[in-house]
Backbone as numpy.savetxt, mean C-alpha at the origin, in Angstrom:
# Nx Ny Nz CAx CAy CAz Cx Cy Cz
21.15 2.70 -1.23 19.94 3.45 -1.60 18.93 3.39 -0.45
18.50 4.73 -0.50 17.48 4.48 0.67 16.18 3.77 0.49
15.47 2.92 1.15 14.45 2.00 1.16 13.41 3.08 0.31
13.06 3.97 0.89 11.99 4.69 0.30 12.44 4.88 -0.91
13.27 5.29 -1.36 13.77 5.51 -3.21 13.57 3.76 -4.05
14.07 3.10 -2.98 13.56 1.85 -3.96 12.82 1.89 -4.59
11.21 2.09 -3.36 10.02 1.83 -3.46 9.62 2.88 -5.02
10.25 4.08 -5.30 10.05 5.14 -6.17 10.44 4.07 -7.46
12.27 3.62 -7.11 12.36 2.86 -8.16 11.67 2.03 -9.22
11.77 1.33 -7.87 11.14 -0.07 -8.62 9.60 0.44 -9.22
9.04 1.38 -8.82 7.42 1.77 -9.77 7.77 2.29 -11.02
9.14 3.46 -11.24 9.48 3.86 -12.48 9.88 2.63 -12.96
10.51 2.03 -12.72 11.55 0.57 -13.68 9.92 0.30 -14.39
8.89 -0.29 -13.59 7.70 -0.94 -14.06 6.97 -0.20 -15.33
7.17 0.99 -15.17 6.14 2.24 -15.81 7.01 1.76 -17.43
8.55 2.10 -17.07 9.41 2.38 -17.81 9.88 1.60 -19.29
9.05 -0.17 -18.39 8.94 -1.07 -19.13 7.81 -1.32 -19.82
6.97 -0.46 -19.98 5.03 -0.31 -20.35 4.26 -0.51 -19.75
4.33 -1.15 -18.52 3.36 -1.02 -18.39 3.47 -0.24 -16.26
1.99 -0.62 -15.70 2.09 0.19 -14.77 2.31 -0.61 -13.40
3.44 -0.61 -12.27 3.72 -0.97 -11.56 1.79 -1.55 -10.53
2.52 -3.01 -10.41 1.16 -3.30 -9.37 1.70 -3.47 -8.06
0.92 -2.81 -6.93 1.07 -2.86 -5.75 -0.35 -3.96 -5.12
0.09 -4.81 -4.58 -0.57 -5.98 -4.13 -0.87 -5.89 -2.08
-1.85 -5.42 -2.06 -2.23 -5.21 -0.57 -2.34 -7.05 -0.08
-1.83 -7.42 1.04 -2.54 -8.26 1.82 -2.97 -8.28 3.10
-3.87 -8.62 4.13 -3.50 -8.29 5.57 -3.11 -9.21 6.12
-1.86 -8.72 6.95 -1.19 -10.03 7.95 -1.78 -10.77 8.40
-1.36 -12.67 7.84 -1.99 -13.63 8.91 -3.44 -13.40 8.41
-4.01 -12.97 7.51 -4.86 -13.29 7.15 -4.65 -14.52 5.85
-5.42 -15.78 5.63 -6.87 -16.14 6.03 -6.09 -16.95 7.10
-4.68 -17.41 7.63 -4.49 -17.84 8.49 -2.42 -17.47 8.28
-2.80 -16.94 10.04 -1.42 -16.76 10.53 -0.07 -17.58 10.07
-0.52 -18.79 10.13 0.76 -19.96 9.92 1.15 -19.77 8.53
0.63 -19.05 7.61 0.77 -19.03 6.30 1.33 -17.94 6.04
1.62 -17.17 6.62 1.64 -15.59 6.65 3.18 -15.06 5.38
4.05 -15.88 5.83 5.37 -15.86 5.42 5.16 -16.30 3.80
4.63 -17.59 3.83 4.33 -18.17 2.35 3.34 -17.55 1.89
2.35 -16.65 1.72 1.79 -16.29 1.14 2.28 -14.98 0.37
3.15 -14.20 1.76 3.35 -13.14 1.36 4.97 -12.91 0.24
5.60 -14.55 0.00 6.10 -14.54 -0.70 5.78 -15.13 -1.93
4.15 -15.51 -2.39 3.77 -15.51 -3.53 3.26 -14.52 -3.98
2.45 -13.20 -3.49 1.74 -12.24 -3.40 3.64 -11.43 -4.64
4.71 -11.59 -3.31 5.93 -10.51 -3.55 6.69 -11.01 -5.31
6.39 -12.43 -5.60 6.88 -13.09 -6.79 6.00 -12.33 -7.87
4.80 -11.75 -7.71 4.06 -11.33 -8.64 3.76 -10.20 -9.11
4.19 -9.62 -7.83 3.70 -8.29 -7.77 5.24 -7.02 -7.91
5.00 -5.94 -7.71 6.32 -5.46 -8.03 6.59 -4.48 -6.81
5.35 -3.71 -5.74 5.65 -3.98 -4.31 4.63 -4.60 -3.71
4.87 -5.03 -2.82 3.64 -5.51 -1.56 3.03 -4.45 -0.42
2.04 -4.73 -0.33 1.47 -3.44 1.22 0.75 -4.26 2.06
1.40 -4.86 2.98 0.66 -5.23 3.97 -0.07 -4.57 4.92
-1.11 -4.99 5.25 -2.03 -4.56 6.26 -1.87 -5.22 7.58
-1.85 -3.82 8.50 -1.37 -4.18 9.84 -3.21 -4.37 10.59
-3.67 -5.12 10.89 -5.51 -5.81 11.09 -5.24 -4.93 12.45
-6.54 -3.53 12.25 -7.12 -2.89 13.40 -8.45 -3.15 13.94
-9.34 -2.52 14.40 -10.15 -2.64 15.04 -11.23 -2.10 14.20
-11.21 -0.81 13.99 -11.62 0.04 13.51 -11.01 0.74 12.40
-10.63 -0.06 11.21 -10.70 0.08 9.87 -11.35 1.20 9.01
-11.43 2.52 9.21 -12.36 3.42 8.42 -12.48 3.49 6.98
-11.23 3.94 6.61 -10.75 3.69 5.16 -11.08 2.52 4.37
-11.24 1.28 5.00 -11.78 -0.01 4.23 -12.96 -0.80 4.43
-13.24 -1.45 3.03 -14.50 -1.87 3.10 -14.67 -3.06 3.87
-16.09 -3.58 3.14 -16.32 -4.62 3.94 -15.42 -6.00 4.13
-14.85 -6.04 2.97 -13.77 -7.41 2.86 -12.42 -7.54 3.83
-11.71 -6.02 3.16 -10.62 -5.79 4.66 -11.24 -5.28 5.71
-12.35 -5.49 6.02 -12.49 -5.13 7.47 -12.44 -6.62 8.06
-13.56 -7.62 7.45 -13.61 -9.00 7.78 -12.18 -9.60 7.57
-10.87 -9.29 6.96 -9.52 -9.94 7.13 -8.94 -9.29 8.22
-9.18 -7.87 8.57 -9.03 -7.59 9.89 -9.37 -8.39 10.93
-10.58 -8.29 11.55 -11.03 -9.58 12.24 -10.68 -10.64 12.53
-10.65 -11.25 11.39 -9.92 -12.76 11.26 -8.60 -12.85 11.39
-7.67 -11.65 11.08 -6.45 -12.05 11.72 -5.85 -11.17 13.35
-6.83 -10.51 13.81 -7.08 -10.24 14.80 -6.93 -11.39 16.03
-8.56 -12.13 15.64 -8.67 -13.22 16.46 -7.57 -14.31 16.13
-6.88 -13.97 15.50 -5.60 -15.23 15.68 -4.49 -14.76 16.64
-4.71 -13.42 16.92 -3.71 -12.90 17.61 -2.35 -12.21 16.83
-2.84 -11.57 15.53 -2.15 -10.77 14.95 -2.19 -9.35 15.12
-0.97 -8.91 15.37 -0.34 -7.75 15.52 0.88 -7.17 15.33
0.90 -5.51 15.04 2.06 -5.14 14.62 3.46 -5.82 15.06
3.29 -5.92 16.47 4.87 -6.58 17.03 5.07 -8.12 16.23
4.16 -8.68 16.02 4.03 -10.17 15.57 4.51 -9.96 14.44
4.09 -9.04 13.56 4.31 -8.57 11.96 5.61 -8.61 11.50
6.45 -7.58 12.76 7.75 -7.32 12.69 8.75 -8.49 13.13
8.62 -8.86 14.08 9.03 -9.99 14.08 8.97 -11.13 13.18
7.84 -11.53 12.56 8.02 -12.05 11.39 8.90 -12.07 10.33
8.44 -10.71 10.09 9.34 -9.90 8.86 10.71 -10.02 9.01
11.15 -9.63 10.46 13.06 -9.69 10.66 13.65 -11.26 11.02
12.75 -12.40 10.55 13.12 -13.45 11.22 13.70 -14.56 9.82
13.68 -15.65 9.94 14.56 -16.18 8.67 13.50 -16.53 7.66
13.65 -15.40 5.88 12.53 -15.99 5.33 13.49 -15.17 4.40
13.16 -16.21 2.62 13.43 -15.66 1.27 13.49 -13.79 1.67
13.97 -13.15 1.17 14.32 -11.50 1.01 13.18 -11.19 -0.09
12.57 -10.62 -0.28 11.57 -10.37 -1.09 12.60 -9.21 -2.28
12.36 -9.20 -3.73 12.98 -8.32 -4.52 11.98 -7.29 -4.70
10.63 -7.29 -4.12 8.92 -6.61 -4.16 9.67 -5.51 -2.60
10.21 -3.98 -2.94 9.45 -3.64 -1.77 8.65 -4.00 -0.80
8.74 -3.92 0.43 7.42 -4.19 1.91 7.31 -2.52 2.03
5.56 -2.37 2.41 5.01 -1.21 2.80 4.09 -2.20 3.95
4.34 -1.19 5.50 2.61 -1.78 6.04 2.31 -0.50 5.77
1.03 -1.10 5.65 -0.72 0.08 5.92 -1.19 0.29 7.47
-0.90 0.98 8.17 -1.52 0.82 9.55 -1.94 2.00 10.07
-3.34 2.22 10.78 -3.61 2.82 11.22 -2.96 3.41 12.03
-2.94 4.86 12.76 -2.29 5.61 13.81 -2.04 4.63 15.12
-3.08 4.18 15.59 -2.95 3.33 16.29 -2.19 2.82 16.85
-1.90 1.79 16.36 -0.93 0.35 16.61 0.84 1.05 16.56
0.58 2.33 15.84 1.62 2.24 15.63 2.56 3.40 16.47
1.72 4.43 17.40 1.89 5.05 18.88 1.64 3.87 19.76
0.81 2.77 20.05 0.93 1.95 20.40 2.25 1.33 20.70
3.17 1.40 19.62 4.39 -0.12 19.41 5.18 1.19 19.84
5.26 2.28 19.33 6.43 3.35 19.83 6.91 3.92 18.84
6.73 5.42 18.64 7.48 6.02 17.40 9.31 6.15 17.82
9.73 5.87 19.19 11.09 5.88 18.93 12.07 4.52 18.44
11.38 3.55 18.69 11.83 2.53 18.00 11.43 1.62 16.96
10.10 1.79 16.53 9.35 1.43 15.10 10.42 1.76 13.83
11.00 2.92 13.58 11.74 3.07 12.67 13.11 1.89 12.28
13.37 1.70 13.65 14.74 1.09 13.56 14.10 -0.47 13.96
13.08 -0.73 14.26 12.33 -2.16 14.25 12.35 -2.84 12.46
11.72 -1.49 12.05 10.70 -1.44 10.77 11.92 -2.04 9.72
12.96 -1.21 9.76 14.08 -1.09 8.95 14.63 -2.42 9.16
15.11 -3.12 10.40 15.84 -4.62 10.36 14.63 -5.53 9.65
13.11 -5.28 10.06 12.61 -6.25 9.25 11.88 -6.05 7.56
13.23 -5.50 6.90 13.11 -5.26 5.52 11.74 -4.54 4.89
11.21 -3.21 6.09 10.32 -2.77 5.21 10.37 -1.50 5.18
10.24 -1.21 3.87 10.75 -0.14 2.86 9.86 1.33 3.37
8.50 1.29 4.28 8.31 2.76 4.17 6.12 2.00 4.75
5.71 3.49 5.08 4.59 2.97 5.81 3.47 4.14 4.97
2.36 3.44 5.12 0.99 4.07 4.60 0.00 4.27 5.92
-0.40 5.56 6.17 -1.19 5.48 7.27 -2.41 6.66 6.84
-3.69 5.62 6.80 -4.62 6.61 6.31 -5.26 7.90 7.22
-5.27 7.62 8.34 -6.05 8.26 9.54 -5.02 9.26 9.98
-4.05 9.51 9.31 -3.10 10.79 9.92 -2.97 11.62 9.15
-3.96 12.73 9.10 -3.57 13.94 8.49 -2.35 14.39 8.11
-2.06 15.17 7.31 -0.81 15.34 6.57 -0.44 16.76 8.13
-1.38 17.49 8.56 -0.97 18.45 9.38 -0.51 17.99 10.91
-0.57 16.41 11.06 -0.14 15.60 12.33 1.06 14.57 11.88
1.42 14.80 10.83 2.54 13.70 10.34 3.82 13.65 10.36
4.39 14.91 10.96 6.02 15.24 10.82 6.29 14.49 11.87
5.86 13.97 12.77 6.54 13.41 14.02 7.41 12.26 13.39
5.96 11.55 12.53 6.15 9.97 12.36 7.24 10.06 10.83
6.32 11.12 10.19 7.99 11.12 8.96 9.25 11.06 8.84
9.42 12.84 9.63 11.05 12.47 10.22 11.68 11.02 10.63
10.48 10.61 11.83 11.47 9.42 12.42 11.71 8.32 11.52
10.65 8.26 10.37 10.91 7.28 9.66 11.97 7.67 8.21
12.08 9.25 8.20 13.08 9.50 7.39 14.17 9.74 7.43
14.59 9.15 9.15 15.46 9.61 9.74 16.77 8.02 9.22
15.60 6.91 8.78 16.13 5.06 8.56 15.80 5.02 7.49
15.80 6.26 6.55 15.36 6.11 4.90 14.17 5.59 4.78
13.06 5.73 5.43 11.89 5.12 5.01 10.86 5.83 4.60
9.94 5.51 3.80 8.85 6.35 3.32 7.78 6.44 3.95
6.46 7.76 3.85 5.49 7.83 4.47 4.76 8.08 3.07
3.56 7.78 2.71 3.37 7.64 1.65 1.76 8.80 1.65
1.84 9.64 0.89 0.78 10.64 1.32 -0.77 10.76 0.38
-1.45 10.32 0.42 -3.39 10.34 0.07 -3.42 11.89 -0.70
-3.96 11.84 -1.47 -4.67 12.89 -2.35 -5.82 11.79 -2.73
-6.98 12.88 -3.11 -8.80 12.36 -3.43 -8.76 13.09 -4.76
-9.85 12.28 -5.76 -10.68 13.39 -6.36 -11.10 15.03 -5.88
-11.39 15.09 -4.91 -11.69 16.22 -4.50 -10.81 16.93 -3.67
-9.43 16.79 -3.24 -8.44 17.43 -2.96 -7.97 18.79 -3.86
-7.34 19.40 -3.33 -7.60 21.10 -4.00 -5.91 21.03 -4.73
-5.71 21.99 -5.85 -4.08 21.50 -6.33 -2.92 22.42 -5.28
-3.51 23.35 -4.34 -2.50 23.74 -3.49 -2.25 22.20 -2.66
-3.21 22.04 -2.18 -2.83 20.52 -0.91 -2.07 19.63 -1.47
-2.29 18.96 -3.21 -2.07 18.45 -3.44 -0.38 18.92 -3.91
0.14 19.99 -4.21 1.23 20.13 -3.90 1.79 20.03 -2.60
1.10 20.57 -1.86 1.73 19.98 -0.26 1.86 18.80 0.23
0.92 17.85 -0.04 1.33 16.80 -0.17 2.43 16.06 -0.82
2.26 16.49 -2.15 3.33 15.69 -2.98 4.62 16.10 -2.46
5.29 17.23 -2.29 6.08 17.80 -1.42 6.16 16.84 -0.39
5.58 16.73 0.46 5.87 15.84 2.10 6.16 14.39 1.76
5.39 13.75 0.43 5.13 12.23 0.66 7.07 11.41 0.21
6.37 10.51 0.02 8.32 9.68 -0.14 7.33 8.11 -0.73
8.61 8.02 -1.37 8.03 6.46 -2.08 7.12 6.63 -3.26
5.76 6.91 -3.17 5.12 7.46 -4.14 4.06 8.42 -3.58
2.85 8.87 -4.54 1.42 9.35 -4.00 0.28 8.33 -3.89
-0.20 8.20 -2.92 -1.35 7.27 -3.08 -2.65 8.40 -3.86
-3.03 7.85 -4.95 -3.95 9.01 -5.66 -5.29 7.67 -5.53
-6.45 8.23 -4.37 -7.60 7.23 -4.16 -8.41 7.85 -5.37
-9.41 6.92 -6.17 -10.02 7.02 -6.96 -11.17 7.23 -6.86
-11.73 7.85 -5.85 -13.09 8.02 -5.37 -13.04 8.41 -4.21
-14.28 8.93 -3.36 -14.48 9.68 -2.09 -15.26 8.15 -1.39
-14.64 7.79 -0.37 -15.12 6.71 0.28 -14.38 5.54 0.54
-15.32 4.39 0.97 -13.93 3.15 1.32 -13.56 2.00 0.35
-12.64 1.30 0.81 -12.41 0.51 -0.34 -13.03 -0.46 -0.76
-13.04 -1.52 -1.66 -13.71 -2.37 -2.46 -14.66 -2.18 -3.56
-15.15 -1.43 -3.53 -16.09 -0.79 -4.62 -15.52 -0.72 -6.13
-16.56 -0.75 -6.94 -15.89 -1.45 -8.16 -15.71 -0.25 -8.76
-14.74 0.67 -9.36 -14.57 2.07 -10.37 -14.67 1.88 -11.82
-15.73 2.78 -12.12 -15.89 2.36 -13.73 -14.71 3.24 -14.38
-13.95 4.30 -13.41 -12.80 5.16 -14.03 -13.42 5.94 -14.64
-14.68 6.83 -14.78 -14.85 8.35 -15.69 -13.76 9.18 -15.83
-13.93 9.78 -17.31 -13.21 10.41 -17.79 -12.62 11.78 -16.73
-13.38 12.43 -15.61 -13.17 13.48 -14.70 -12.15 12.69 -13.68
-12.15 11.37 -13.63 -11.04 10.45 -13.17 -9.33 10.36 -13.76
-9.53 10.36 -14.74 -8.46 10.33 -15.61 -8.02 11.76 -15.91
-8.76 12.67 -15.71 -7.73 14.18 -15.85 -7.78 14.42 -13.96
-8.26 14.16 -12.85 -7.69 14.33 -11.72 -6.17 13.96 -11.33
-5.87 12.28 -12.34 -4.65 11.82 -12.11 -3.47 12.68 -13.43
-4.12 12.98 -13.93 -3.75 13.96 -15.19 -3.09 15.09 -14.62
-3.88 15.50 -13.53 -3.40 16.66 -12.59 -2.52 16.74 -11.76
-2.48 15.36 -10.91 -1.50 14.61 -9.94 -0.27 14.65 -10.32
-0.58 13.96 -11.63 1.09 13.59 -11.99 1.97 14.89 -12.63
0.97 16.12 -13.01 1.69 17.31 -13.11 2.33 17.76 -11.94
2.34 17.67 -10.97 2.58 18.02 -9.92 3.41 17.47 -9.50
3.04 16.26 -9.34 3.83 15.44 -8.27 5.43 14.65 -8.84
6.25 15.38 -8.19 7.79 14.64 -8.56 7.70 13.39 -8.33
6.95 12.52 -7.88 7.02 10.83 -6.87 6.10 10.29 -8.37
6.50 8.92 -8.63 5.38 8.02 -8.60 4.17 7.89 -8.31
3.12 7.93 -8.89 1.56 8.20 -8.93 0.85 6.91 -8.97
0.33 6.66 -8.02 -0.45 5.45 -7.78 -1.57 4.83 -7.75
-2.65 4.47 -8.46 -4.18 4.78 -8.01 -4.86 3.72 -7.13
-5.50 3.96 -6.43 -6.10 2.85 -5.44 -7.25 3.10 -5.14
-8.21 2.00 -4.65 -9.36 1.41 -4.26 -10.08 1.41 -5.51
-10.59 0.40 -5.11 -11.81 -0.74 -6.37 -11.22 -0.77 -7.75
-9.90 -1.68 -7.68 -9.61 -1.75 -9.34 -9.43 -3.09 -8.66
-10.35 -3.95 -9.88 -10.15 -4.85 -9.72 -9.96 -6.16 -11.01
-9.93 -5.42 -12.06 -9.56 -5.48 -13.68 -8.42 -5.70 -14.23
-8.35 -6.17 -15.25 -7.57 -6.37 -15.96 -8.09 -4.97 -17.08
-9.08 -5.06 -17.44 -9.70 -3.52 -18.34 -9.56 -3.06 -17.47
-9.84 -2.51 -16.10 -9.84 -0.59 -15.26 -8.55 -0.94 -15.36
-7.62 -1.72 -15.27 -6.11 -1.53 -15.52 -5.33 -1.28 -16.47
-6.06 -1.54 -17.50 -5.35 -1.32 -18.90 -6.14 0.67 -19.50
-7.05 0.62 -18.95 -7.95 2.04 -18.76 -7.00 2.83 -18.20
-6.21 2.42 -16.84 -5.63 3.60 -15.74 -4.41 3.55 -17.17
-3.78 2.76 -17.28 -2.33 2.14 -17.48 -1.40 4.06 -18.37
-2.22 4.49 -19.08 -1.49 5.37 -19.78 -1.58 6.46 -18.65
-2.09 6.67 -17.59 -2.75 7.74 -16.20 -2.11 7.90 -15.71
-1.49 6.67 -15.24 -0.83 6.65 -13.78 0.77 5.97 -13.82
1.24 6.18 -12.79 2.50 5.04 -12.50 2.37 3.27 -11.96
1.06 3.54 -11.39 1.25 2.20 -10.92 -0.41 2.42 -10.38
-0.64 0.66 -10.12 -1.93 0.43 -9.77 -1.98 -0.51 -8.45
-2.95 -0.22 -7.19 -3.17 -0.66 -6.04 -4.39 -2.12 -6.06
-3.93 -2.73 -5.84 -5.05 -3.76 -5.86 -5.52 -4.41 -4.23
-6.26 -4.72 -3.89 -6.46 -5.05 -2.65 -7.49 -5.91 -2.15
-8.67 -5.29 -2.12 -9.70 -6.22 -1.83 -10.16 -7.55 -2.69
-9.85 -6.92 -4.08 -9.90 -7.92 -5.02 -9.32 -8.82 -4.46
-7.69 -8.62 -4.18 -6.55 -9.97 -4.23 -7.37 -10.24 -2.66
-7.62 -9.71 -1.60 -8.08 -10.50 -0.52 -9.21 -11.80 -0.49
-9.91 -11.14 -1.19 -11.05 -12.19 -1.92 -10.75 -13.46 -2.25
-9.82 -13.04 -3.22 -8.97 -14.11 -3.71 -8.10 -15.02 -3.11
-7.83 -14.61 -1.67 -7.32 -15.64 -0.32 -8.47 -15.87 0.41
-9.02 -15.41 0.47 -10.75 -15.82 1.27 -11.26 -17.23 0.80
-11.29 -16.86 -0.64 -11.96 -17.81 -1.68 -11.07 -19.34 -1.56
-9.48 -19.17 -0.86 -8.33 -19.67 -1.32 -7.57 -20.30 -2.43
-8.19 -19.25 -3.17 -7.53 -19.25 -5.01 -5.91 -18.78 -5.07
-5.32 -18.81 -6.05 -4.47 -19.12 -5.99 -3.91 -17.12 -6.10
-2.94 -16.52 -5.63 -2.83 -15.00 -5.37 -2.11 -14.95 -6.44
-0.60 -16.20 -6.73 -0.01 -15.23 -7.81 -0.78 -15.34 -9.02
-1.50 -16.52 -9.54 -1.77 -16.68 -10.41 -3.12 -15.54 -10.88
-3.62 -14.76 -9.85 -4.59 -13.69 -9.95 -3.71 -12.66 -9.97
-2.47 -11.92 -9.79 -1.82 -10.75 -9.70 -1.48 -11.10 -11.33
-0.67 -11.88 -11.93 -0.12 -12.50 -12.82 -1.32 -12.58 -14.54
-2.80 -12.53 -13.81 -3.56 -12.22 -14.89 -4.06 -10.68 -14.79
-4.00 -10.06 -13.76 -3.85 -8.51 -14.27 -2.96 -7.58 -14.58
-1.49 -8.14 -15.06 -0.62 -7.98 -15.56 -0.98 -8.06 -17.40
């Protein structure tokens, strides 16, 4: 099976069983590098996929929290090549899908002719990249759909339902459906004009429907839960390694 269909999988299996698949963001080597491996296999025990964050410079899409885990695993000397290497080196197999999140960047940086076939030995299932327009993305799709991997495609509240068929059309793995116009962390009270946008999504969209930024509930989760396919958590759970509380036991109570 191809990596990207997993990632589809394993969100229907979750839906299928009642409730809604959680996707658990962390950023690499954040709150410290040496931990990177063990954390991200308590994060993967809890969660049903993982999305790691590849730490840029210039973070647009995220708030203030992943910008400061950016940083911090920056100055440790974290980076995509470090990531991958990690990932393809000797550690438990995760049964959680791997997604990174990475900016355009890093990732013309590392090389679109061999990232695919990097990406793929170190067991990860498909990539999220916010800063690449859907009308600049065939380069990086193909190549990554060339090793079965997914590119995972953004629709907004305010996205129009032609785009949003074009999108859903292009994306693989699932839809990232953001819950608001702006960056992440912010807390969503979910209005009702919220719940028929994803109402709209999921008419459309053949993939797995996902909602992300500022859920950070156990209620906005049980609120989305009949909406969507699955729910994005992120800044919350970063917090929650900041704080150095315990990750599964916080994924495990918004379940």
């Amino acid at each position: 099976m191809a990596a990207s269909n997993a990632i589809s999988e394993t969100i229907r299996n979750a839906k299928a069983a009642g409730r809604p698949a959680l996707v658990a963001y962390i950023t690499a080597g954040f709150p410290k590098r040496e931990t990177f491996l063990q954390q991200l296999a308590a994060v993967a025990d809890a969660a049903d996929v993982v999305e790691i964050g590849v730490p840029f410079t210039d973070p647009m899409a995220d708030g203030t929290t992943i910008q400061r885990s950016s940083r911090a695993a920056l100055a440790q000397g974290v980076s995509l090549r470090w990531i991958l290497s990690e990932l393809a080196g000797p550690r438990p197999r995760s049964r959680a899908p791997l997604l990174l999140m990475s900016y355009l960047n890093p990732l013309l940086a590392y090389g679109l002719e061999r990232l695919p076939e990097d990406a793929a030995r170190a067991d990860v299932a498909g990539f999220i990249v916010p800063d690449l327009p859907f009308e600049e993305c065939a380069e990086l799709r193909d190549a990554l759909a060339a090793r079965g991997l997914a590119l995972v495609q953004f629709v907004t509240p305010v996205t129009a339902t032609e785009r949003i068929q074009m999108l859903s059309a292009a994306s693989s793995g699932f839809i990232y459906a953001v819950t608001m116009t702006g960056t992440t962390g912010k807390n969503v009270a979910v209005p009702p004009e919220v719940l028929e946008y994803f109402a709209r999504v999921k008419r459309i969209s053949p993939l797995p429907v996902c909602a992300g930024f500022g859920i950070r509930s156990r209620e906005q989760i049980e609120r989305l839960a009949p909406h969507v396919d699955g729910v994005i958590v992120g800044s919350a759970l970063v917090e929650v390694l900041e704080r150095g509380d315990d990750a599964g036991e916080f994924l495990r109570g918004l379940r």
